[in-house]
Legacy VTK file of the C-alpha trace (Angstrom):
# vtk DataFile Version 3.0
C-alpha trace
ASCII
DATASET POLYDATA
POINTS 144 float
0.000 0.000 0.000
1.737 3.913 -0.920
2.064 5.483 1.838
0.450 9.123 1.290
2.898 11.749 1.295
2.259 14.704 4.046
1.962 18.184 3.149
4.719 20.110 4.723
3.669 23.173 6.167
4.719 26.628 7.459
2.498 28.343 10.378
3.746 31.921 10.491
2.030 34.086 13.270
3.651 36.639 16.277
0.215 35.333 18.628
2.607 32.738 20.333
-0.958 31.289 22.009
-2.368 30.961 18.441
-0.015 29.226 16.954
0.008 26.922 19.960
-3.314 25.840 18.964
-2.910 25.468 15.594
0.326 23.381 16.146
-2.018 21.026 18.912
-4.707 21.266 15.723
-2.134 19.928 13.033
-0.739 17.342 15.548
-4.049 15.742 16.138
-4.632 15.781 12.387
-1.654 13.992 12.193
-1.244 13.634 8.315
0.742 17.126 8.259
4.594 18.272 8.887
4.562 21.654 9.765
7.410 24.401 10.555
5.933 27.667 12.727
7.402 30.487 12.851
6.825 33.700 14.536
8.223 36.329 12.301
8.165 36.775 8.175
11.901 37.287 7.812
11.811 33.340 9.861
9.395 32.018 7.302
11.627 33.827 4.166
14.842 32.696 5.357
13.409 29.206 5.984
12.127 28.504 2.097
14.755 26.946 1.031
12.605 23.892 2.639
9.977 24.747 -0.020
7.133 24.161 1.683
4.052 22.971 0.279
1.687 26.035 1.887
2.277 28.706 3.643
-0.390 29.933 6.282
0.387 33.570 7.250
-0.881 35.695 9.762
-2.304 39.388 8.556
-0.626 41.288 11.122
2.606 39.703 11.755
4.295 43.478 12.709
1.421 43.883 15.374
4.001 42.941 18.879
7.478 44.160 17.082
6.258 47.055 14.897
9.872 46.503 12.421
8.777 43.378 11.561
7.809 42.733 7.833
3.678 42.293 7.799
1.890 39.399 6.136
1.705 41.159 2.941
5.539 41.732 2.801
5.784 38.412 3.343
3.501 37.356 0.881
5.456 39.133 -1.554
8.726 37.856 -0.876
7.061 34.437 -1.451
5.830 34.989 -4.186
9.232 35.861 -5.549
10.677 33.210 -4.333
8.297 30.867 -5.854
5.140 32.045 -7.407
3.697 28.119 -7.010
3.973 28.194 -3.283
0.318 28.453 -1.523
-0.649 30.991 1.019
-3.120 31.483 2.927
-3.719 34.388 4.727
-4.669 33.868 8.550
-6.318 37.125 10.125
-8.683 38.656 13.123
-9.931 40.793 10.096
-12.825 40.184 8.629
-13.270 42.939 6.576
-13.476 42.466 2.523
-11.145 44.886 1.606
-7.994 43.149 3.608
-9.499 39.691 1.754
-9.527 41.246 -1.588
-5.900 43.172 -1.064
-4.496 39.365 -0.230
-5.584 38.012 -3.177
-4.340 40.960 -5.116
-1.111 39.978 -3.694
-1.563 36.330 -4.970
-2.896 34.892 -1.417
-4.723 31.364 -2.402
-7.020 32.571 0.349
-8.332 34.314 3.291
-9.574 32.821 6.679
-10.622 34.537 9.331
-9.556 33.423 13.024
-12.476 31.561 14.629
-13.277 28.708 16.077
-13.443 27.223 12.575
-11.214 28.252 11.442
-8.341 24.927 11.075
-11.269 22.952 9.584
-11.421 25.561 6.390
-7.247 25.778 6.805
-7.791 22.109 6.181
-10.539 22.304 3.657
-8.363 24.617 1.649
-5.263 22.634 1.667
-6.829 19.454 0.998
-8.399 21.173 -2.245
-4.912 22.437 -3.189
-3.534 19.125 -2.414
-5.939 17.477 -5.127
-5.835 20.409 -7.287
-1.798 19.667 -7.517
-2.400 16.210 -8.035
-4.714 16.756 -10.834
-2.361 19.082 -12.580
0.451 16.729 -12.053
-1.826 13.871 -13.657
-2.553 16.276 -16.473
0.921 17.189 -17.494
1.972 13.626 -17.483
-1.049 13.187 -20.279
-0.197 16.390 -22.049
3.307 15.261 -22.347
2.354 11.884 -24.045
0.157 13.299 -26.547
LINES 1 145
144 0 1 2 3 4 5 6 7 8 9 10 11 12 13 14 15 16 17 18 19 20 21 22 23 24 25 26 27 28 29 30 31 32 33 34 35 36 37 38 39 40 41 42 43 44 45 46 47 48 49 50 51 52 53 54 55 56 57 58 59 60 61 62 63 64 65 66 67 68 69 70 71 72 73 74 75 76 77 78 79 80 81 82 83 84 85 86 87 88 89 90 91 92 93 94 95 96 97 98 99 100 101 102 103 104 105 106 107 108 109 110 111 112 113 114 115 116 117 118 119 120 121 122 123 124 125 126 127 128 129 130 131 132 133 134 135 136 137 138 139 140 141 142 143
């Protein structure tokens, strides 16, 4: 039987008690490896590991006001690798932060709730499948 093959993971968000529970979320999910780190320039020095997706807080500058915010981050990402997923973790739920994320190439947008790790998982598992499918479909394109 193939063993599945986990999604590695970065959690990136300064709320040391929040990413606490999200780590105790994605260890009782158990299918995931995950990295967490509490500042951007962490997460950008770190992707070299490429990770699979990237969940990023909004406000990562909100305790050291220097730090680079989740959009900064999200940029630098993105120019790293373009085909790295993030999604954008945030007490915000206002449409205008959603919609600047995904002008800034955020996958997408979840708001911090009591949900919210079951559409964090909902998400990945579509982009999970989504990759797969592409995969399948470039093998077939290639043979035609």
């Amino acid at each position: 039987m193939k063993k599945e093959k986990k999604l590695k993971i970065f959690l990136v968000d300064d709320d040391p008690l929040y990413l606490k529970s999200l780590e105790i979320d994605f260890i009782q999910a158990g299918n995931y490896d995950f990295e967490m780190y509490t500042t951007g320039e962490l997460c950008i020095e770190n992707l070299y590991k490429k990770p699979d997706i990237v969940v990023l807080d909004y406000h990562l500058d909100s305790i050291n006001k220097q730090a680079r915010n989740g959009i900064e981050t999200l940029d630098v990402i993105k120019r790293f690798d373009p085909k790295i997923p993030v999604i954008i973790l945030s007490s915000q739920d206002k449409i205008d932060v959603a919609v600047s994320c995904m002008h800034h190439h955020a996958i997408d947008y979840v708001v911090k709730s009591e949900t919210a790790f079951l559409r964090l998982q909902k998400i990945m598992h579509n982009i999970f499948n989504y990759q797969k499918m592409e995969k399948e479909l470039n093998w077939y394109m290639e043979r035609m």
